[in-house]
N, C-alpha and C positions, 0 to 999 in steps of 0.2 A: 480707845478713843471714840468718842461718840460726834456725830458733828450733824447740826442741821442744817437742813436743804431747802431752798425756796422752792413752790410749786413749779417753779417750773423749771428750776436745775430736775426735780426729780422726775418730771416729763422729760425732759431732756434723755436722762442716763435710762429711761424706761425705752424712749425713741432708740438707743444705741444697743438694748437688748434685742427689742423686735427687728430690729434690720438682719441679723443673725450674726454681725461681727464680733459682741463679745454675750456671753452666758452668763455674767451676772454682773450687778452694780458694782461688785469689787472690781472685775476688771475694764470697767469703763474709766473707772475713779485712777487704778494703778495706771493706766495707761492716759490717765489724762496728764497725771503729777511727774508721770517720765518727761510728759511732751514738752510741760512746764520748766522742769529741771535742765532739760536739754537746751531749749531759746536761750537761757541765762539771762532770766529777769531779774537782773542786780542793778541796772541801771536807776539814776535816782525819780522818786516820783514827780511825776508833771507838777510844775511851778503853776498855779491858779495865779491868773491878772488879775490885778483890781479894775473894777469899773473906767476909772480914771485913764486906766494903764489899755484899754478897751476903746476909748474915745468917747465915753459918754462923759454928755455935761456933769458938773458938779450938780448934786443934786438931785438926778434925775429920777432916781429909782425910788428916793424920797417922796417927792411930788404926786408919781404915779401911782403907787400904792397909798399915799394918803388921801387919793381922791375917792378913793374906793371904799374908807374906813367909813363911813356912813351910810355908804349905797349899798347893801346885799345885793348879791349876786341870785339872779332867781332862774332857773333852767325849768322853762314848761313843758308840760307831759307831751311828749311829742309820739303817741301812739305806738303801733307797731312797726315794725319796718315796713310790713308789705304794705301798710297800708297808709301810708305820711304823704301828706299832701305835694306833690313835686314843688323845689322851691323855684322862685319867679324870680 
């Protein structure tokens, strides 16, 4: 079985090697899937509210994002860090 990793699952299981608890990815991976197995995540996945179901107006997330459909969003070069103007 072959499986991909996000960068930073595999920072992750790289961080669990150098700490010296386990010696290679496979046993970070086997001992992640015990820990998994063990909890007993069979319960049923989280129910997502709607908006409505949330308190927001009818509408609203319509409005808000249509206001924006014309306007670009523009983010200016805000230099280095060390060197950014303190903000006021």
């Amino acid at each position: 079985m072959n499986v991909s990793l996000t960068p930073e699952l595999e920072q992750f299981i790289q961080m669990q090697i150098a700490s010296g608890k386990y010696a290679s990815a496979e046993e970070v991976i086997v001992d992640a899937l015990k820990m998994f197995a063990t909890k007993g995540y069979t319960e049923a996945p989280i129910q997502v509210k709607t908006p409505d179901e949330l308190g927001w107006p009818p509408g609203f997330f319509e409005q808000t994002a249509g206001c924006l459909q014309d306007d670009p969003l523009v983010r200016y070069p805000q230099g280095e860090y060390e060197v950014r103007e303190p903000l006021e």
